[in-house]
C-alpha positions in Angstrom: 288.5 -1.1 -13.7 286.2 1.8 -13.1 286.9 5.1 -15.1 285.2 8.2 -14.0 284.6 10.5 -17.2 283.2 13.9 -15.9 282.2 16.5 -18.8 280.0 19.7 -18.5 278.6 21.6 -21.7 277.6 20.0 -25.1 281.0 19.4 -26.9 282.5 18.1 -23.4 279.7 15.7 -23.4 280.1 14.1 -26.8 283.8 14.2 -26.0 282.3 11.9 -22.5 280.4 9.9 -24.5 282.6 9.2 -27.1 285.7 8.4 -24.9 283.0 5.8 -22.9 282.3 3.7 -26.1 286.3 3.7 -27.3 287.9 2.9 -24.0 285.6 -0.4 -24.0 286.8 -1.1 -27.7 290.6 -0.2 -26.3 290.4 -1.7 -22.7 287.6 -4.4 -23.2 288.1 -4.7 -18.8 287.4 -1.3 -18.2 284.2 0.2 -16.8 283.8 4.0 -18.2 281.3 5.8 -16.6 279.6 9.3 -17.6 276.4 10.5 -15.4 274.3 10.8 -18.8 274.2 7.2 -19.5 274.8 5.0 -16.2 272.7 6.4 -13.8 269.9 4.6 -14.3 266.0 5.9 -13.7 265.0 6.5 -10.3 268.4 6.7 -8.8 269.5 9.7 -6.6 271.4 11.4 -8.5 273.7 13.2 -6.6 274.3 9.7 -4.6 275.1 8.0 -7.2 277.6 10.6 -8.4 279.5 10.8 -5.0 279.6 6.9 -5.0 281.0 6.6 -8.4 283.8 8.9 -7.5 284.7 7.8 -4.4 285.0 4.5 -5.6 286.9 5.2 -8.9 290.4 5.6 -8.7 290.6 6.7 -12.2 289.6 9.8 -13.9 289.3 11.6 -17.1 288.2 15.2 -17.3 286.7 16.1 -20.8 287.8 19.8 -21.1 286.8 22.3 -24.3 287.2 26.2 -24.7 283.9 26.6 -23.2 283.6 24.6 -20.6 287.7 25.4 -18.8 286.0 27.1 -16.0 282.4 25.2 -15.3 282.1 25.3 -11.8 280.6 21.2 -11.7 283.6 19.7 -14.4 286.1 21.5 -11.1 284.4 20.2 -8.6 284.6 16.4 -10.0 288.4 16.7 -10.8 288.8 18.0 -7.5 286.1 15.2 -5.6 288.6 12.8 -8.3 291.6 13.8 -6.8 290.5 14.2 -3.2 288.7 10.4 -2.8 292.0 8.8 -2.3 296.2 9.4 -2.6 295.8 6.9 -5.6 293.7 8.7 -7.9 294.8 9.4 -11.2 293.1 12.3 -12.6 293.8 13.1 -16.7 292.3 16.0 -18.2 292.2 15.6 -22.4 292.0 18.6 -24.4 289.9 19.4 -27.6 290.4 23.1 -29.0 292.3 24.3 -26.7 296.4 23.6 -25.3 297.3 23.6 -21.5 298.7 27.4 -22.0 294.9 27.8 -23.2 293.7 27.4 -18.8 293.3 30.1 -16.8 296.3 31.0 -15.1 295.7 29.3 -11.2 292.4 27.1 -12.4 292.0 24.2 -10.6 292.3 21.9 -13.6 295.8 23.1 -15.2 297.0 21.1 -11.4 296.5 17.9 -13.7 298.1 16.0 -16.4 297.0 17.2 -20.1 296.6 15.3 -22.8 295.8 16.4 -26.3 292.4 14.5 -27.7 293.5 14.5 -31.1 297.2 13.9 -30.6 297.3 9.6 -31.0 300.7 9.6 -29.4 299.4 11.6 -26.4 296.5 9.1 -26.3 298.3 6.3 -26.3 300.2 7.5 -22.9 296.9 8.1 -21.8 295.5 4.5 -22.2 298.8 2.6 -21.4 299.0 4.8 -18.2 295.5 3.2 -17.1 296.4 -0.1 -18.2 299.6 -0.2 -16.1 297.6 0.6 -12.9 295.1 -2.1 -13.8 294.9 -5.0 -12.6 295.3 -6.4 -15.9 298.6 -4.7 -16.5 300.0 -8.2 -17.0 298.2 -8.4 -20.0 300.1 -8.2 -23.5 300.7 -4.4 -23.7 301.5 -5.8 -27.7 297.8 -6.5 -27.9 296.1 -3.0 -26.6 298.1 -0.9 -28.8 297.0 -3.3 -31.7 293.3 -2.3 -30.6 294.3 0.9 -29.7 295.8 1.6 -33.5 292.2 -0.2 -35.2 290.0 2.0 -33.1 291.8 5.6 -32.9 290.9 6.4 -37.2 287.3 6.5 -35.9 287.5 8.2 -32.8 289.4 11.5 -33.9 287.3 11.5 -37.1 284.6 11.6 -34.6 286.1 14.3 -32.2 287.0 16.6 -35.2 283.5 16.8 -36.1 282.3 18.2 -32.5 281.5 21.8 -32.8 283.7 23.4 -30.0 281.4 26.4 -29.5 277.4 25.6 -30.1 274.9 28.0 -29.6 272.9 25.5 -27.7 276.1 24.9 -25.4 274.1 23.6 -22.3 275.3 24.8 -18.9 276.5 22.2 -15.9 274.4 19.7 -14.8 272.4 19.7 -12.2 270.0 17.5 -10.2 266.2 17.8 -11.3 263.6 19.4 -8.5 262.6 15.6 -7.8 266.5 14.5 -6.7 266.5 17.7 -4.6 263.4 17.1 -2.6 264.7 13.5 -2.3 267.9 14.8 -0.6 266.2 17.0 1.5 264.1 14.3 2.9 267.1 12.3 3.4 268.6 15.4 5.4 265.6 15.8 7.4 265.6 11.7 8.1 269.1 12.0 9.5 268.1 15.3 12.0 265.0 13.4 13.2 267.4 9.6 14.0 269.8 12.2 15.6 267.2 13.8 17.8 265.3 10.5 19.1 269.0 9.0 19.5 269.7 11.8 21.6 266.1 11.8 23.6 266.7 8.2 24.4 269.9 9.3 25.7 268.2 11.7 27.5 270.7 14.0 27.0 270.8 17.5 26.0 272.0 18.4 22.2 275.5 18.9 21.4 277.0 22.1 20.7 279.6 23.3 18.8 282.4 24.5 20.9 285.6 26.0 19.6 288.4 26.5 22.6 289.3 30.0 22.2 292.7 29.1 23.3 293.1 27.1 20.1 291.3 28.6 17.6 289.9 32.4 17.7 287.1 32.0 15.4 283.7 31.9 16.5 281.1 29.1 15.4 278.0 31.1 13.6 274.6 29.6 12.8 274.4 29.0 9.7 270.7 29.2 9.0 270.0 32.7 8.5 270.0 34.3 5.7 273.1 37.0 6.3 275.1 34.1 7.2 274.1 31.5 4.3 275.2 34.5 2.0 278.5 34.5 3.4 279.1 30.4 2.3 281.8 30.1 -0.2 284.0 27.7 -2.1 285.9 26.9 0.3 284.0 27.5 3.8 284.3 25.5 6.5 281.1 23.8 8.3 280.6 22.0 11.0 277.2 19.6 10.7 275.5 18.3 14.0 276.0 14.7 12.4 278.8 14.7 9.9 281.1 17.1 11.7 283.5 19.4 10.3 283.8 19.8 6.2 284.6 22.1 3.6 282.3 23.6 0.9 283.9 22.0 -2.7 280.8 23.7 -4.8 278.2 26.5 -4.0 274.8 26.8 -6.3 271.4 28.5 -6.3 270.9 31.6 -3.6 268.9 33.0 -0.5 266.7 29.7 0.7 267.8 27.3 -2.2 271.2 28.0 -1.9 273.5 24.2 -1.7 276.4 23.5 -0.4 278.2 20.4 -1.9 280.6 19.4 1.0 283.1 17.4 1.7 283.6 16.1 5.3 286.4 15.4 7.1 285.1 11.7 7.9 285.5 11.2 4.0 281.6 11.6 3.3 280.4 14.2 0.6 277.1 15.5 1.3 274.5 18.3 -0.8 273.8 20.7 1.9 270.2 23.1 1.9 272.0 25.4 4.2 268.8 27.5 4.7 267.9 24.3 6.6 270.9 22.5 7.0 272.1 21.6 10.9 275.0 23.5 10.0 277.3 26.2 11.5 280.1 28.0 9.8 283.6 28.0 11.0 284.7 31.7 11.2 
């Protein structure tokens, strides 16, 4: 069984990190993945990142005080919950209580549980064992392994410092992964335009019936428009169709757009360059 353990920020990542190793010890079928250790060298990043959550129907969100409102930890729980209507998404807490969130933040949708709480931990793992596939396994026998590994694990999270002066912002793909997407975006124009050559046919346009919807389709690759392009924006792509905008980050010509399309693909949008238009 796959679990998806998204973190952003130092103390969210040893939280990650430490969760991965114990889970194994707890649920010796499980699969824990965090970004910083199974993505391995020379993969796309970003790829790899919207495979792993599409494919992962179980999720844990590593949340401390300073991380409760990192745009990249809100944009996995949210890609988490999204994939499919069988995603389980758990947030665990370390420094913090679920009165602590932001009144109206995406992540106080989800069920809490407290990191240091072994009670609350336990509903945590026997909630993922029940969904498993193993869940016909002696329940008897994971709390026996759950009991010999939790000492070590919350002595471990107590000594996480909650609020480090070298607290490391969200993640972010390197300028190698980026040029490698934008290639990959500029492979999928060029298919689309010989496709459509050999077709001999004209391009398609966007057309929106103004007797079912009054908005108008803008291009979205000038720069007054690619300023307007929020959380939450809809696009419609020349290949992927229509999809809104889960994440926003950078500005002006390097501003990205990670989107989520209505054909269940998730793409990392240049939208300087992008075949986009925005739905207004």
């Amino acid at each position: 069984m796959k679990i998806f353990i998204s973190w952003s920020g130092t103390p969210s990542h040893e939280m990650a990190l430490l969760l991965r190793e114990w889970l194994v010890r707890v649920l010796q079928y499980s699969e824990p993945f965090v970004s910083s250790k199974d993505i391995s060298k020379g993969a796309q990043w970003l790829v790899t990142i919207s495979e792993q959550l599409t494919d992962t129907t179980e999720g844990i969100v590593c949340v401390t005080p300073s991380n409760v409102e990192a745009p990249w930890l809100n944009y996995e729980a949210g890609a988490l919950a999204k994939t499919t209507g069988q995603t389980a998404v758990r947030t665990v807490l370390l420094g913090l209580g679920p009165g602590d969130l932001p009144a109206g933040a995406p992540l106080s949708n989800f069920q809490h549980t407290d990191g240091l709480d072994p009670e609350e931990m336990w509903s945590l793992v026997e909630s993922i064992h029940l969904r498993s596939e193993a869940a016909g396994a002696s329940l008897e026998r994971i709390r026996w392994a759950f009991d010999q590994a939790w000492p070590e694990l919350k002595a471990s999270l107590e000594t996480i410092e909650l609020h480090p002066e070298d607290n490391k912002p969200d993640r972010s793909p390197d300028e190698q992964s980026l040029i490698k997407d934008v290639l990959q975006e500029v492979k999928s124009i060029s298919m689309a335009v010989a496709a459509l050559g050999q077709a001999q046919q004209p391009p398609r346009k966007v057309v929106i019936d103004s007797a079912e919807q009054s908005s108008r389709v803008v291009p979205a690759n000038d720069r007054k428009t690619v300023s307007r392009v929020t959380v939450g924006t809809r696009l419609h792509h020349q290949s992927f169709g229509e999809g809104i905008v889960l994440l926003v980050e950078g500005a002006g010509d390097k501003k990205i757009a990670h989107t989520q399309f209505d054909n269940g693909e998730k793409k990392r949008l240049l939208l300087r360059y992008a075949p986009v238009a925005v739905l207004d």
